[in-house]
C-alpha positions in Angstrom: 130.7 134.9 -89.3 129.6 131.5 -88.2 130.7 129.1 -85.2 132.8 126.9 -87.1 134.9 130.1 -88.2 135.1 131.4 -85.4 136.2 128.2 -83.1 138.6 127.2 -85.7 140.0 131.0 -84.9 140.5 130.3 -81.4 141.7 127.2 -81.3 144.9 128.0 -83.5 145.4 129.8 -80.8 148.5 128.8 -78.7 147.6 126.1 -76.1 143.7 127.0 -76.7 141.1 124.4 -75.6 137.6 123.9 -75.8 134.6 122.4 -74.1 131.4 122.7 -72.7 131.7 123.2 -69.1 128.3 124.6 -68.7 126.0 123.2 -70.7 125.2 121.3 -73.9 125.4 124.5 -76.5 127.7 126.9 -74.3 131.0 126.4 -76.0 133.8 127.9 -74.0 137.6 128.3 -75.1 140.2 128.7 -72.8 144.2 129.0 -72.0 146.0 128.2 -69.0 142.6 127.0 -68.1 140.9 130.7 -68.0 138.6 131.4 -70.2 138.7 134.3 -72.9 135.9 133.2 -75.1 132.1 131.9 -75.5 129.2 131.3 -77.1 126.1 129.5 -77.5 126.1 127.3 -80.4 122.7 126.9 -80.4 121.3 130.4 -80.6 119.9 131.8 -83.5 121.3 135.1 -83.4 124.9 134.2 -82.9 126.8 136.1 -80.7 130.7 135.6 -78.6 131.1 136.9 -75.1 135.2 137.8 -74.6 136.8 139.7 -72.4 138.1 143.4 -72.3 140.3 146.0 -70.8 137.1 147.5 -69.0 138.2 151.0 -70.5 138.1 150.0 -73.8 135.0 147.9 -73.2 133.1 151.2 -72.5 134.2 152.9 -75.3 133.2 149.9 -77.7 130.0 149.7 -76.5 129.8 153.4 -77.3 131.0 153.1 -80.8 129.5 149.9 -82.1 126.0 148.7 -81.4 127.0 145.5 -82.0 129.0 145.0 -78.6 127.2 145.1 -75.6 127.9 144.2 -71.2 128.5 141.0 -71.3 125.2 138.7 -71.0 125.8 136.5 -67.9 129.2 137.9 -67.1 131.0 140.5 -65.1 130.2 143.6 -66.9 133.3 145.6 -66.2 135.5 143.1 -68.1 133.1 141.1 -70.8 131.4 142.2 -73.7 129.0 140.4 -75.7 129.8 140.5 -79.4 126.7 140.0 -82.0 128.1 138.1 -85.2 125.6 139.9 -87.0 127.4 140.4 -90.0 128.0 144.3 -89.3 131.4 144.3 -87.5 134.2 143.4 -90.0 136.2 140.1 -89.6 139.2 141.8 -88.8 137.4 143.7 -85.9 135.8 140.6 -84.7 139.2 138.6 -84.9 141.0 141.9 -83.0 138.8 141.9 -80.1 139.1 138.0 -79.6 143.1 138.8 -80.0 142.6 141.2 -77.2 140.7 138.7 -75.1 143.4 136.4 -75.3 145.8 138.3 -74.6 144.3 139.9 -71.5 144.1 136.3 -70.4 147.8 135.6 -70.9 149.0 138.7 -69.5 147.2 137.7 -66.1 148.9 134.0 -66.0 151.9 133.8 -63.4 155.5 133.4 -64.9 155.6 129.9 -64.5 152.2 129.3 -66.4 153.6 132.0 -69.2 156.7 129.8 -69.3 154.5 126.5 -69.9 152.8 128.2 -72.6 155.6 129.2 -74.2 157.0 125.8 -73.7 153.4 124.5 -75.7 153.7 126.9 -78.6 
C-alpha cells in the first residue's frame, strides 16, 4: 500500500479534507474538522495512525503485529497501522472505515446534518 492509495481512499470519503497542520510530511485527513487519519509521508516505513473503539484497539494489537498504540497519540483510542504489506487491503481499508466512522458518530446532530447535506 502506498500514500497516494491510501489518501485517494480517504478523501472519497464524504466531506474528507486534508492538510498538513503539523508539519511538512505529517499528512492529516479529517471530517467535520476531527481528525480520523495520519501519516508521515516522508517515512520510509510507511505507516497510518487512525482511530479505534479502544476495545477493539486492544484486541488488534493482540492479533496483528502490524498494529500497534498509537505513536504520538492517545493510546486508548489510536493505533498505529504499519503498511508493510502484511495486512490485506480490505483490512487496512476496514480499519480506516472504522476510524471514520467513530469520528462521525461523535459529531453533534447539527454537524451530522451538514455532512449529510455535503454528501
Amino acid at each position: 500500500m502506498n500514500v497516494e492509495k491510501l489518501r485517494l481512499y480517504c478523501l472519497a470519503k464524504p466531506a474528507t479534507t486534508e492538510g498538513f497542520p503539523f508539519d511538512g510530511s505529517t499528512l492529516v485527513f479529517k471530517v467535520a474538522g476531527k481528525m480520523y487519519a495520519l501519516m508521515d509521508i516522508d517515512k520510509e516505513d510507511l505507516s497510518m495512525n487512525l482511530k479505534c473503539d479502544p476495545e477493539r484497539a486492544i484486541l488488534l494489537r493482540d492479533d496483528y503485529r502490524e498494529v500497534r498504540s498509537g505513536w504520538h497519540m492517545n493510546k486508548k483510542h489510536w493505533n498505529t497501522v504499519q503498511m508493510d504489506g502484511l495486512l490485506s487491503e480490505k483490512m487496512i481499508y476496514e480499519l480506516i472505515n472504522h476510524s471514520y466512522e467513530l469520528v462521525v458518530a461523535s459529531l453533534s446532530k447539527a454537524q451530522k446534518e451538514k455532512l449529510h447535506e455535503e454528501s
